[in-house]
C-alpha positions as CSV (number, residue, x, y, z in Angstrom):
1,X,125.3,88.2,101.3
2,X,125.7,90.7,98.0
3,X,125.0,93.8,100.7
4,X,128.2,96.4,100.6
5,X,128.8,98.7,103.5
6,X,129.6,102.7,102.6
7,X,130.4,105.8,104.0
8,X,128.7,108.2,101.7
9,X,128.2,112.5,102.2
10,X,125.3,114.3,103.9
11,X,125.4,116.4,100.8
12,X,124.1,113.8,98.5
13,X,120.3,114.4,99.0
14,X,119.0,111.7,97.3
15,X,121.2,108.6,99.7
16,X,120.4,111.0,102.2
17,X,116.9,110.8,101.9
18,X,117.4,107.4,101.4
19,X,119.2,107.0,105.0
20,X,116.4,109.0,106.5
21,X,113.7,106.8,105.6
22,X,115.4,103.3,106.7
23,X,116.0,105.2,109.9
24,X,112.6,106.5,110.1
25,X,111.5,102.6,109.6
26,X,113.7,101.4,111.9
27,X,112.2,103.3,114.4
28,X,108.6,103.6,113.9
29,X,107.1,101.2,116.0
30,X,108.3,103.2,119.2
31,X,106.5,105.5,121.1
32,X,106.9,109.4,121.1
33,X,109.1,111.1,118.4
34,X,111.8,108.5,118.0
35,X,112.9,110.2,115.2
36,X,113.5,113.8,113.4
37,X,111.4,115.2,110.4
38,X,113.0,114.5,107.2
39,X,113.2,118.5,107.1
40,X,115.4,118.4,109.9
41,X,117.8,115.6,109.0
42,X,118.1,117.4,105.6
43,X,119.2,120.6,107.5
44,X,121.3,119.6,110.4
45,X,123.4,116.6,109.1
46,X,125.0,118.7,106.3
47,X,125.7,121.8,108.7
48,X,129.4,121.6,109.7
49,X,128.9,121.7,113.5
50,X,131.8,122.7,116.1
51,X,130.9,120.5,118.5
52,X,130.7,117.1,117.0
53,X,131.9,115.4,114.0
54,X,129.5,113.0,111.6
55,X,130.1,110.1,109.8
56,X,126.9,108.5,107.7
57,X,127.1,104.6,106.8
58,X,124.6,102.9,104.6
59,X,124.4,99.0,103.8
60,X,123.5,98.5,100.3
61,X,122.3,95.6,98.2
62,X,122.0,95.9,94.7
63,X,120.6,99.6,94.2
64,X,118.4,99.4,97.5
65,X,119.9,100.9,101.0
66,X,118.7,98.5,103.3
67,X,120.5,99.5,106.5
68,X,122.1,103.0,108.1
69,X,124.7,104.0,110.7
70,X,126.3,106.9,111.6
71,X,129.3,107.4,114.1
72,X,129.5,111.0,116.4
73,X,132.8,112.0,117.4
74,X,132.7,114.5,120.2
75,X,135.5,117.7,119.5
76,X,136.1,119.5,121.9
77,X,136.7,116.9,124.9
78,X,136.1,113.3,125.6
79,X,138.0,112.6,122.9
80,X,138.9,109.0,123.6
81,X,135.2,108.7,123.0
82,X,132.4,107.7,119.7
83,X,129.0,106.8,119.6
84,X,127.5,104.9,117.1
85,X,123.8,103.9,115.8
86,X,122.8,101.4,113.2
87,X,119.2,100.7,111.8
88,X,118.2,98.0,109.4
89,X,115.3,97.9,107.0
90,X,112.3,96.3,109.3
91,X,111.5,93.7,106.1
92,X,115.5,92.6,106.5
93,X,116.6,92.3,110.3
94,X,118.5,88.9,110.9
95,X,120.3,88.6,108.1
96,X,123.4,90.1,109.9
97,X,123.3,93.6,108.4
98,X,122.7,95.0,112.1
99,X,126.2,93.6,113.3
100,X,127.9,94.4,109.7
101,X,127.2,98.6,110.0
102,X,128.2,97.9,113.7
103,X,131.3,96.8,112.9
104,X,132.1,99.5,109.8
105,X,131.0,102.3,112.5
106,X,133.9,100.6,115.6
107,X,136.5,100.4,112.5
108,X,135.8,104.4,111.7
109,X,136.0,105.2,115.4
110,X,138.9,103.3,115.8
111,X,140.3,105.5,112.8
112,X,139.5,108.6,114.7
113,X,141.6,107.1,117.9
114,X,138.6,106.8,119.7
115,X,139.0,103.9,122.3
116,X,135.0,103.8,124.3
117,X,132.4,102.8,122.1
118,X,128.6,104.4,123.1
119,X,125.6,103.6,121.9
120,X,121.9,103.4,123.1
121,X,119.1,100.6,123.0
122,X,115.6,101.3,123.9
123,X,112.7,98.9,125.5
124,X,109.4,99.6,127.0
125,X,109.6,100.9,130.7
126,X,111.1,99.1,132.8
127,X,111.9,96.3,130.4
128,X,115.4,94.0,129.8
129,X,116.6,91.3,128.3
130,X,114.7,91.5,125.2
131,X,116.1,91.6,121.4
132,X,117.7,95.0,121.2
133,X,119.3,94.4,124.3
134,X,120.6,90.8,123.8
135,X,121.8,92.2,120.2
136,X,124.1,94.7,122.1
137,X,125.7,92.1,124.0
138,X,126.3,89.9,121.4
139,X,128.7,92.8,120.4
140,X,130.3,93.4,123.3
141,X,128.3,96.5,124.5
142,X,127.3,96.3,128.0
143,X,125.1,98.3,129.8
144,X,126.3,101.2,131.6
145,X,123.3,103.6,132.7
146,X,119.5,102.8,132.7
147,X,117.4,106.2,132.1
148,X,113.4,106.8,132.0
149,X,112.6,108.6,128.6
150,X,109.3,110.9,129.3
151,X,106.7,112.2,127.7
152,X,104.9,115.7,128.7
153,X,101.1,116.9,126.8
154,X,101.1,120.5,127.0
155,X,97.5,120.4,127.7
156,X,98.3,118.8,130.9
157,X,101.3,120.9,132.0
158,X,99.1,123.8,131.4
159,X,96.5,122.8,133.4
160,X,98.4,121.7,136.5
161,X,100.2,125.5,135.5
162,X,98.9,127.2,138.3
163,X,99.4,124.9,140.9
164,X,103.2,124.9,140.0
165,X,103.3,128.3,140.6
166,X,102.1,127.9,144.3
167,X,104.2,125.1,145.0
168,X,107.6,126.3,143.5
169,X,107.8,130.2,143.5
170,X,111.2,132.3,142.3
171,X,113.2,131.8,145.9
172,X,113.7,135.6,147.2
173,X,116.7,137.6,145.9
174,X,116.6,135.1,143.1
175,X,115.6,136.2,139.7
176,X,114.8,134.1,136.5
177,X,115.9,135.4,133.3
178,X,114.9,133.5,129.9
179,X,115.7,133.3,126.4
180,X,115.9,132.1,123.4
181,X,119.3,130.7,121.9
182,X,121.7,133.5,122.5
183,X,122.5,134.3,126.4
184,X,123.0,138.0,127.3
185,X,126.6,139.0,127.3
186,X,126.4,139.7,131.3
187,X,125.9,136.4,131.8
188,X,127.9,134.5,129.8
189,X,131.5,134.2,131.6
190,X,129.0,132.5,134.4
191,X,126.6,130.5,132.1
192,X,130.3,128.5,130.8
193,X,131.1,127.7,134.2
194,X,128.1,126.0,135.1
195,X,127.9,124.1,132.0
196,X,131.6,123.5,132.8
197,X,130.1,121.4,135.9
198,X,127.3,119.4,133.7
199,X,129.5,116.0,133.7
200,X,130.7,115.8,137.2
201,X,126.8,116.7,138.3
202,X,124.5,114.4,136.3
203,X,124.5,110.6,137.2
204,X,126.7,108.9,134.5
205,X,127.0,105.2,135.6
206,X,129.1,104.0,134.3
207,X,129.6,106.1,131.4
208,X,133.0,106.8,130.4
209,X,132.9,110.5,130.1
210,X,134.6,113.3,131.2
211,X,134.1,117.3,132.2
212,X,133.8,120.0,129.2
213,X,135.4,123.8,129.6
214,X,132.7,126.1,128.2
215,X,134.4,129.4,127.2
216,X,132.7,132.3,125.9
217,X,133.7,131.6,122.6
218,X,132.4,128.3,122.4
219,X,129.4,128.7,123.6
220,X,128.9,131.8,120.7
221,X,130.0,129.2,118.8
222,X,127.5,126.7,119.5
223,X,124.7,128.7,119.7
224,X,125.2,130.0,116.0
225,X,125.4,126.7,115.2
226,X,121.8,126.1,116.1
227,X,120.5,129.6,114.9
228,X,122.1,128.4,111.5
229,X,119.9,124.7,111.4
230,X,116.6,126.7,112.9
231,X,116.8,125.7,116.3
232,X,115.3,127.6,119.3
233,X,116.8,126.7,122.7
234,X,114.4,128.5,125.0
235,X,115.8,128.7,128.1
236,X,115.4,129.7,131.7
237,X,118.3,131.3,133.5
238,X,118.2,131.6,137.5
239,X,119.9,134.6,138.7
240,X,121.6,134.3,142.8
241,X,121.7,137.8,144.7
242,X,125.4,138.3,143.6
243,X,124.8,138.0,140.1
244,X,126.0,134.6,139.3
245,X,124.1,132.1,137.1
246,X,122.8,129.5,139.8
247,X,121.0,127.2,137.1
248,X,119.7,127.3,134.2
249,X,117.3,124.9,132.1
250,X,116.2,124.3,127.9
251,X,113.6,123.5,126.5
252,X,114.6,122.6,122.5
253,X,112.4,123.5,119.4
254,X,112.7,123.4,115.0
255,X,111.2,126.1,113.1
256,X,110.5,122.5,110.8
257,X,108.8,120.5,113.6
258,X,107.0,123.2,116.2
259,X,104.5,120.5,117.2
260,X,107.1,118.5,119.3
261,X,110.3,119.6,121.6
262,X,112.8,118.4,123.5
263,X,114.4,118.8,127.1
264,X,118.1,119.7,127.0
265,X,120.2,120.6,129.9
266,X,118.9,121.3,133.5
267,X,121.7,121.8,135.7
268,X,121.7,124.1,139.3
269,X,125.2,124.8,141.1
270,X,125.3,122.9,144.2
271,X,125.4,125.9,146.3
272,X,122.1,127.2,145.2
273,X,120.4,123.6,145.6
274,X,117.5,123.1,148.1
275,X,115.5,126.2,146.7
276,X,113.0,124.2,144.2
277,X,115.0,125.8,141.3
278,X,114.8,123.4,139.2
279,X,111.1,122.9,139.0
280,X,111.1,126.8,139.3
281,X,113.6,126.8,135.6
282,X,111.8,124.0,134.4
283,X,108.4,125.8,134.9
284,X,109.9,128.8,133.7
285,X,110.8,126.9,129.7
286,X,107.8,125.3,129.6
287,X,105.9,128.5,129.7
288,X,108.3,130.8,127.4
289,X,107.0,127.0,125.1
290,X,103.6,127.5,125.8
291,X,103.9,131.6,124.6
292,X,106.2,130.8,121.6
293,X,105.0,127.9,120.2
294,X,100.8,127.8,120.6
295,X,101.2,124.8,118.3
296,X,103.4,122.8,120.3
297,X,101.9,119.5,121.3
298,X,104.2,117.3,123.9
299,X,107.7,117.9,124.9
300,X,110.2,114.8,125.8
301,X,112.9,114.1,128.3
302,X,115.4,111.8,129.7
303,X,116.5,111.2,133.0
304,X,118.9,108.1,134.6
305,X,116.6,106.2,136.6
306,X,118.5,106.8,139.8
307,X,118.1,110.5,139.5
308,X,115.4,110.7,142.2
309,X,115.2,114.8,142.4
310,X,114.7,115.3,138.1
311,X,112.7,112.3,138.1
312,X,110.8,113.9,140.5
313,X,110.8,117.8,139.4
314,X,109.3,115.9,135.9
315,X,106.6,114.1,137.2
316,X,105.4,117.2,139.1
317,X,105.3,118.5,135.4
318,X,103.2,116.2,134.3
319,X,105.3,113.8,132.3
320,X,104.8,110.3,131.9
321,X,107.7,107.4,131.1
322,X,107.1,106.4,127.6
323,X,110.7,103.6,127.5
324,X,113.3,102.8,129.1
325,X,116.7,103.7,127.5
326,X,119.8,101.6,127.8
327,X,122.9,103.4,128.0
328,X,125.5,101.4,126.3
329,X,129.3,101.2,126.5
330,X,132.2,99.2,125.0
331,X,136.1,99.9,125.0
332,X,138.2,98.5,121.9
């Protein structure tokens, strides 16, 4: 077929950019923001990061890079575990290059020791069975979790702002804190433990994944990380009358793209659950968004479709389901 698969570095701009714009190909006939700025791509992939480990794959024929991959190796646990992406030029799908980076990205994971394969494929909502699906089955990926990607305007969360507020105030002796990036000191032994929970919480499927321990350290650690690449996680942290953290939520934003952000974690400790808190957290990011970032235009999120309670706290928020998102899973 005269196409060669290579691993090449983030460092190089030019197959970087390069990369970026088969990706951004790839993807552009999906809805929302499939797909990072080329500002932010250029920023983040380069940046050693603590957390996760990178490996960029590009197919190549003749001096043209036709297709792209990359393979993300969690670090600090699940370490039996990979994910990996590939995108092919929309002008040359079908001609096998899709299954060719595939199998370059299992042979690097498999390098790494890493025996449970992830990946995603994504289909308008409440779709199945149709080509990216099939494709990832041909492979040997099967589908482990089905989750509702959303879509929030912040015109609309602004005007239903108000009613929020009546329907979901702070519970009493409760107090929400927020943030952005770097959690106060007196509340970080207590912030690690709850993200300590986040994997044995969330609905996983049949995801093969396992819970994190979130010292103080690390989470310094991570949050420098994203200082470093121009990320904002602005976040809302729910105080219980004993001090502890009972939940927190983040709402994700890049100094290079301030017209679009991203949900990341909302989690609340069991034993504070029944209060509304998480529409009271939620509420609580999407305002410190609102006040930060008067240029911010829609905000997206994921949830497993059996996840009745978030799917729920969303739509009270306004947001609407945009795709469906397979979670996909295959052991070596």
């Amino acid at each position: 077929m005269g196409v060669d698969i290579e691993q090449f570095n983030p460092h190089n701009q030019a197959a970087l950019r390069a990369w970026w714009e088969v990706g951004h190909a790839a993807t552009a006939d999906r809805p929302g923001k499939p797909w990072p700025l080329w500002e932010q791509s250029r920023v983040a992939l380069p940046t050693p990061n603590p957390e996760r480990g990178v490996t960029l794959v590009a197919a190549i024929d003749g001096r043209e890079m036709v297709g792209a991959g990359l393979v993300i190796r969690t670090l600090k646990e699940n370490l039996h575990t990979a994910m990996a992406f590939a995108y092919v030029r929309p002008d040359r799908t079908r001609e096998g290059i899709g299954r060719r980076l595939v199998e370059e990205l299992e042979v690097i994971a498999a390098g790494d020791g890493r025996t449970t394969i992830q990946s995603e494929a994504y289909l308008p909502p409440g779709g199945s069975g149709t080509g990216p699906e099939l494709f990832a089955r041909a492979l040997g990926y099967e589908v482990a979790s089905r989750e509702s990607i959303k879509e929030l305007t912040l015109a609309d969360f602004v005007a239903r702002r108000d009613a929020l507020a009546a329907s979901a105030p702070v519970p009493e002796g409760y107090r929400v804190i927020t943030f952005d990036t770097v959690c106060p000191e007196d509340h970080l032994a207590s912030f690690g433990r709850l993200l300590g929970m986040l994997m044995s919480e969330v609905p996983l499927g049949e995801l093969d994944l396992q819970a994190s321990e979130w010292t103080p350290e690390r989470i310094r650690e991570a949050e420098q990380r994203q200082v470093s690449v121009g990320r904002h996680l602005l976040t809302a942290m729910a105080i219980a009358p004993d001090g502890s953290v009972a939940g927190v939520s983040d709402l994700r934003v890049d100094d290079s793209d301030p017209a679009y952000g991203q949900i990341g974690i909302t989690i609340v400790d069991p034993a504070h659950r029944g209060r509304r808190l998480g529409l009271v957290l939620k509420t609580a990011t999407h305002d410190l968004a609102v006040a930060t970032w008067p240029g911010l235009v829609s905000v997206d999120t994921s949830n497993a479709e059996v996840n009745t309670w978030m799917n729920a706290v969303n739509e009270a928020l306004g947001y609407r389901t945009i795709e469906t998102l397979l979670e996909l899973q295959k052991k070596l």
